[in-house]
N, C-alpha and C positions, 0 to 999 in steps of 0.2 A: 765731314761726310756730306753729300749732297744728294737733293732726291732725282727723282724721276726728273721733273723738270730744268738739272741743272742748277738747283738754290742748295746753297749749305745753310744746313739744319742743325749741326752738332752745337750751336752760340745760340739756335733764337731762343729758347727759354731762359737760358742766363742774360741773352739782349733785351728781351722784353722786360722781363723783371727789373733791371738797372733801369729803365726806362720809365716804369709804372715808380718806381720808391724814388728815383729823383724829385718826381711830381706827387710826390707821396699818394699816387692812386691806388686806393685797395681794392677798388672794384670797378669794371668796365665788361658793360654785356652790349653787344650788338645781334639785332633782332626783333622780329617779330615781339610785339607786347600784344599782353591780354592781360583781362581782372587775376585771374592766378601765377602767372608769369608776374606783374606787378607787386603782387601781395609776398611771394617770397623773394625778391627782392627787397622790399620792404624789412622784412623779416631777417634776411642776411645782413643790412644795413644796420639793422637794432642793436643786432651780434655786436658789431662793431666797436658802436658806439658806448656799449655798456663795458666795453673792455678800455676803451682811451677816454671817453669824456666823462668825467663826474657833474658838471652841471647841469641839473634838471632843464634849466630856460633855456639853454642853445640845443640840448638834446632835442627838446618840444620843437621848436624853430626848425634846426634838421630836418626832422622826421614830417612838420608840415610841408614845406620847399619839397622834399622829396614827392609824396602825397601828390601834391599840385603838378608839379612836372613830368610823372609817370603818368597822370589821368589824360594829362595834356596832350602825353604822347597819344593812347589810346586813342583818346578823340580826335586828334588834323592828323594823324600818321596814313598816307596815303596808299594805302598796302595793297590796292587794286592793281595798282601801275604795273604794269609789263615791260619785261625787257629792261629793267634798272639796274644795274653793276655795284648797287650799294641793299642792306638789309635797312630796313626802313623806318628801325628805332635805335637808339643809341643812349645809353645812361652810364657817369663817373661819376663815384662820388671820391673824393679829395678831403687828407686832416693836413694841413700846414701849421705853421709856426703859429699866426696867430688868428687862421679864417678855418673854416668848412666850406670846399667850394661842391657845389654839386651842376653838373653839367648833365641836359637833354637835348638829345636831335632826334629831328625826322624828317621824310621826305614830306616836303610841301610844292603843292601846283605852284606855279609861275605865277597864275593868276592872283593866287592869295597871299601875294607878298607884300605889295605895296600898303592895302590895310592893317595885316600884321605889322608892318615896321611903322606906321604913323601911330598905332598903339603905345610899342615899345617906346618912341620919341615921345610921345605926350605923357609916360609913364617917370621915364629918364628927367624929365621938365620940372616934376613934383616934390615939392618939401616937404617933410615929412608930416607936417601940419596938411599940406594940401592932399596925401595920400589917405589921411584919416579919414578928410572932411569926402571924397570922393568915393573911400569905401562903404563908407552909411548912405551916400548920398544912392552908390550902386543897388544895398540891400534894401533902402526905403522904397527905392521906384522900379526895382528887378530887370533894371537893364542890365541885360550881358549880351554874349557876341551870338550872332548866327549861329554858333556849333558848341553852345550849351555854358557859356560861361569864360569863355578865354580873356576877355576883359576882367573879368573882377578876378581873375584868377593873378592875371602880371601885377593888379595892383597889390594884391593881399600878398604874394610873393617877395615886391619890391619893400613892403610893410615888413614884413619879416626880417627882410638883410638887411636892412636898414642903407641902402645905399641904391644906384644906380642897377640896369641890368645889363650883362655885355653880351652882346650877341652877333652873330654872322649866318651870312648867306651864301651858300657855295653851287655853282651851276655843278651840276649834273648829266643831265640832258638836254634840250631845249626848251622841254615844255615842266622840269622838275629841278628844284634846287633842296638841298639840305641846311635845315635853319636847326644852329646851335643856338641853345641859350644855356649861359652861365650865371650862376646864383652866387655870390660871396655870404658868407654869415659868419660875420668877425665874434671871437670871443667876447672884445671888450669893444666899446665904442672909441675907432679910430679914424684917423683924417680919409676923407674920402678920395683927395689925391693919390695916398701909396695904396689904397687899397686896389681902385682904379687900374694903377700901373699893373699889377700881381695879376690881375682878373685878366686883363690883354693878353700878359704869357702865358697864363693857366691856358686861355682857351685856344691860344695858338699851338700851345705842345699838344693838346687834346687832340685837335685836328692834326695832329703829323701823326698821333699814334693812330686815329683812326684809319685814317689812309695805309700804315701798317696791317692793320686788323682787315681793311677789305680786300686788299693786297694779299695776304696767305690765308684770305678766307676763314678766320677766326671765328666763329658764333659769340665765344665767351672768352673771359678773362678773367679770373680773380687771382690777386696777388697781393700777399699779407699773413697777417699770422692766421695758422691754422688750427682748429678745434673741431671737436667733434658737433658743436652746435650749428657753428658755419657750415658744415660738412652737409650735414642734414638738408641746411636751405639751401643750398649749391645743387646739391642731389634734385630736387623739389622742383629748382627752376628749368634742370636740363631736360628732366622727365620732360616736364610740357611741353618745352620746347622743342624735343626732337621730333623728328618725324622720320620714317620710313617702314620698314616691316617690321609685325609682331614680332617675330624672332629674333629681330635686328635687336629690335628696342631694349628686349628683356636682357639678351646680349651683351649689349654697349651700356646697359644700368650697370649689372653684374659686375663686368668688368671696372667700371667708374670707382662702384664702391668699393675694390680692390687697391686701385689705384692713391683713392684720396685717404683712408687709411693707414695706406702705407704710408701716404706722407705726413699727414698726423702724427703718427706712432713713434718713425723712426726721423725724423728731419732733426738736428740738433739745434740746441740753441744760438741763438746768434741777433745782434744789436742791431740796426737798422734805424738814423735819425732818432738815436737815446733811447728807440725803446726797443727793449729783449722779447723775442718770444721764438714759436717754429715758425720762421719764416718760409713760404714757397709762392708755387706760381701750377697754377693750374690752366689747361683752356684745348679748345678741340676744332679741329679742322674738320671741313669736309669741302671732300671733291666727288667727281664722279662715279668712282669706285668704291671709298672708303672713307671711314672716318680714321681721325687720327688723335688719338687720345694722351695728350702730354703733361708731364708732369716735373718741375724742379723744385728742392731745395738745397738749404747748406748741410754738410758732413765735412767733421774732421776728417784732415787728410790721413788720417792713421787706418782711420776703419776703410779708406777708397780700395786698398788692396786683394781685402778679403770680399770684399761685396763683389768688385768686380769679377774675381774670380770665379765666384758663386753663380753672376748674372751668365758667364761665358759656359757655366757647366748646365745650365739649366737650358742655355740655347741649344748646346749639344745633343738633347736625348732626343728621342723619338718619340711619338707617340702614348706608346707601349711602356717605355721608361720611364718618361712625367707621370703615369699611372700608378708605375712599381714604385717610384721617389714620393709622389704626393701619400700612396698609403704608409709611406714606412712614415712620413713627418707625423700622418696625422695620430699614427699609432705612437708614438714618441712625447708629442706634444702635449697628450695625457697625462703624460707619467714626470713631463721636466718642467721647472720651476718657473724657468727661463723665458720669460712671455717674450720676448725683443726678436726669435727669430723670425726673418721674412720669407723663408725659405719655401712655405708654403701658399702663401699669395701669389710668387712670381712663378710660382709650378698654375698655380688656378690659372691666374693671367695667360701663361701660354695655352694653356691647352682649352681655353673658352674664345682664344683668340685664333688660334690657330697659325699661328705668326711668333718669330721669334720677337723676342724683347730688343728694344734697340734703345743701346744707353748710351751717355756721354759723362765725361766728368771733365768739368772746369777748373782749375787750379786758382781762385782769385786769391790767395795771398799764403800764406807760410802754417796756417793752421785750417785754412778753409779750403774747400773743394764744392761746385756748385752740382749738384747730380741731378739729370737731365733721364727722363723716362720717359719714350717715346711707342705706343702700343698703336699698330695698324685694325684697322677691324674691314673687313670686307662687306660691302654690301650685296645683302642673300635677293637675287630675283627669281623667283619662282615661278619653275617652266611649268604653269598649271595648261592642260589640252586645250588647245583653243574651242571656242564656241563659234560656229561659220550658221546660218541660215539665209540663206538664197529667198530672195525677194520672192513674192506673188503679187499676183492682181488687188489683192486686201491683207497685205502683210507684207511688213517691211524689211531690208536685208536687215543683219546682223554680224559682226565681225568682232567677238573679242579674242585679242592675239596678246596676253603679255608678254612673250617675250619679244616683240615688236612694238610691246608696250599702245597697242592701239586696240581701243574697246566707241563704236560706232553703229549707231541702230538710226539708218538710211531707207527714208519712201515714204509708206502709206501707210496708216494703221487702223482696220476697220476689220479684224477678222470676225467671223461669228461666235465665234467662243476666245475673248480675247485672254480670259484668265488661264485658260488652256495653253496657248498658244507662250503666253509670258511667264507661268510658271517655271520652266528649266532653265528660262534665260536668270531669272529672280536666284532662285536654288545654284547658277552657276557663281551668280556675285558673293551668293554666303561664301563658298568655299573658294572664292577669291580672295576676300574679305581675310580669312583666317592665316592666308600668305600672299600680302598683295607686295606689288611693287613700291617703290620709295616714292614714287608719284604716280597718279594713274590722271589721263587727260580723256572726259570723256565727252566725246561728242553726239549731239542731235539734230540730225539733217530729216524733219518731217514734213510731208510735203501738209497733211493730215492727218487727226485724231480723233476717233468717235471718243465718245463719253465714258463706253467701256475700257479703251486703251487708257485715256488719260488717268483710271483709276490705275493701269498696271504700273504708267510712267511714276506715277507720284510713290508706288511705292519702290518704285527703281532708285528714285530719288531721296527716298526714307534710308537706304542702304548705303549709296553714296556720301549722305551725312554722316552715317555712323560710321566708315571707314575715316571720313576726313577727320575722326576725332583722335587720331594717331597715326596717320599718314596725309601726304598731300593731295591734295583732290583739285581736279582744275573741270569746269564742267560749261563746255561748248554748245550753244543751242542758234543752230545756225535758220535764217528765213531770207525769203525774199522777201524783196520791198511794198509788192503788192499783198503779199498774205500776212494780213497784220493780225489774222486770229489763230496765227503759231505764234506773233508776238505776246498775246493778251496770255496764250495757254502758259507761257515760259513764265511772266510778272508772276502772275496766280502762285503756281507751284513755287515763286523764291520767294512773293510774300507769308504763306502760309508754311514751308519748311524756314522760314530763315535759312536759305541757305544762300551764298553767289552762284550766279549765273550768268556768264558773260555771251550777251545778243553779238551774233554777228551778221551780216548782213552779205547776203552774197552777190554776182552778179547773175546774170539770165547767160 
């Protein structure tokens, strides 16, 4: 089957997954990072660990490597950048034969490459006796780099693996390139040769899968055995990281934990590189319209006939019927023993989604079948009445239009009673706020601000922070070259909100 665009879609979840357990990757998120987004990652990572690795020393080593490369990210990830074709953080962690590899990227300026890589080179240089002596020598005299620490971090990192660090630099745009770097942390202490060789391809399939991942615009990836604990930190990290509307969000949760559930519950077991458990493969697209929430694991080919059947009846109803079907299950489900039916989730799923279920089954061998759950969600923009006020001689135009997605407060601002005047515009944002669009870009074009206005901007600006804390906010404060005390007004209000504010600069 193929989508909209002409790509067939009924293999990528059975493609990716072959892909991810080749390289034995159990987890791969591209995206935006912050301290909470980090922290359950972290936390989904533990999951892991606590299921394959019994040694306490390389667990510690992991979980620090990891620690250091997600902060890393946080800290140089350039996430200001405009107009970039890539998400501007990147973390795999990897269990092989006999290493832990963990891999992080982000976007870095042009500019800060050449100091970065003479780091990495003088790092790559060091015996392990000289990384010792280098790391005290770091803590004794509190050199670190310009951006909080990147220096003592590669060294304490390279301390860790015990080995070199492999890294790359890939152009982008002209002015931004993406720097991967790859950690090995062998089990046992082995020749630094093969280990070398391994860490090359690791980070070369890494980069083919990414380029995948920005290619059908993936956010996330995890692929591996499933549990209810993973489940939890997967949930944790999408939350954060999604953005678009209230409704959207509580929506595309709801449905999530429908989805990974099911695959939890019902996925059977099966081996993968000696080790048994529910194998699947989770991850979510978004495009302009919608998101797309997909789902594989293995089932024997015996159960393929009844399920599918089930998925084709449950496509069929209306409305009105998913309603008559959902209450007869749930009244049923009381009274039967029988925990295993799904029949209820894929009735939620449709009818929160609004969209028929789209499934595949793959046949990979004589007892297996790879099932592939594919749920669309539409993104809700909300035709709230626009707000129009017509410029005066001490009061500035106004235009918020979402469904045109344009919100602009354009002139002067010097009314006489300026709280008067800003109040309905304030009270329009609440109730924007409560159904905004999946991005909102707001612009300020002032030519002036008396003292009274700038109390109403800052709290226009107090409102717009609290939208950005689960939707995207982009906020324009346009000036000319000569009025640099619209420039000083813009600093002010992003020093004091923390919030971004991107100065543009116009002509005359």
């Amino acid at each position: 089957m193929v989508d909209k665009k002409g790509k067939d879609v009924s293999e990528l979840a059975y493609s990716l997954f072959k892909d991810t357990q080749k390289d034995n990757l159990e987890y791969v998120y591209r995206g935006k990072f912050n301290t909470d987004i980090t922290d359950n990652i972290l936390s989904l990572a533990e999951q892991s660990l606590k299921f394959t690795e019994r040694k306490l020393k390389i667990k510690k080593r992991v979980y620090f490597v990891m620690v250091e490369g997600l902060q890393n990210i946080t800290r140089h990830q350039d996430i200001t950048a405009e107009n970039i074709p890539v998400k501007p953080g990147f973390f795999a962690l990897q269990r092989k034969s006999h290493s832990y590899f963990i891999t992080t990227g982000n976007l870095i300026a042009k500019d800060h490459i050449k100091d970065l890589k003479e780091q990495l080179e003088n790092v790559n240089k060091l015996s392990k006796d000289d990384l010792d002596f280098f790391y005290k020598k770091h803590l004794k005299e509190g050199s670190v780099s310009i951006k909080g620490g990147a220096g003592l971090g590669l060294i304490e990192i390279a301390r860790k693996s015990k080995g070199t660090l492999s890294y790359d630099f890939r152009k982008i745009t002209d002015n931004y390139y993406y720097f991967y770097l790859l950690t090995e942390i062998p089990f046992e202490d082995i020749e630094f040769k093969e280990k070398n060789l391994d860490s090359e391809n690791s980070l070369e399939n890494i980069e083919k899968l990414h380029d995948t991942l920005n290619k059908e615009n993936i956010l996330l990836n995890y692929s591996g055995i499933f549990n209810q604990e993973n489940l939890v930190d997967l949930l944790g990290i999408i939350e954060k990281q999604m953005k678009g509307t209230v409704i959207l969000k509580i929506k595309t949760f709801n449905i999530m934990v429908e989805v990974l559930q099911n695959l939890v519950k019902h996925s059977d077991y099966y081996v993968v590189n000696d080790v048994g458990g529910n194998y699947g493969i989770f991850f979510i697209t978004e495009n302009d319209d919608e998101f797309i929430l997909t789902s594989g694991n293995y089932i024997k080919n015996e159960k393929v006939k009844k399920l599918e059947s089930h998925l084709n009846y449950v496509n069929s109803l209306n409305v009105s019927e998913l309603n008559t079907e959902y209450n007869k299950i749930l009244a049923q489900s009381g009274r039967n023993k029988d925990k295993s039916n799904t029949g209820l989730g894929l009735i939620d799923i449709r009818l929160k989604s609004t969209q028929k279920n789209e499934f595949y089954f793959y046949k990979t061998d004589e007892k297996f079948s790879f099932y592939t759950l594919r749920i669309h969600i539409k993104k809700i923009y909300y035709k709230q009445t626009p707000l129009i006020i017509e410029a005066k001689s001490d009061s500035p135009y106004v235009n918020f239009s979402p469904a045109e997605n344009k919100f602009c407060i354009k002139g002067r601002s010097f009314p006489a009673e300026a709280n008067k005047f800003y109040h309905p515009i304030q009270e329009w944002i609440k109730e924007y706020i409560k159904k905004s669009n999946s991005i909102t870009i707001f612009e300020f074009k002032l030519e002036y601000i008396n003292t009274q206005s700038m109390q109403q901007i800052y709290h226009i600006l107090e409102l717009l922070k609290q939208l950005s804390e689960f939707s995207k906010v982009k906020i324009k404060w346009y000036y000319e070259v000569d009025n640099q005390d619209i420039v000083s007004i813009a600093l002010r209000f992003k020093e004091l909100l923390k919030i971004e504010i991107k100065l543009i600069e116009t002509k005359d």
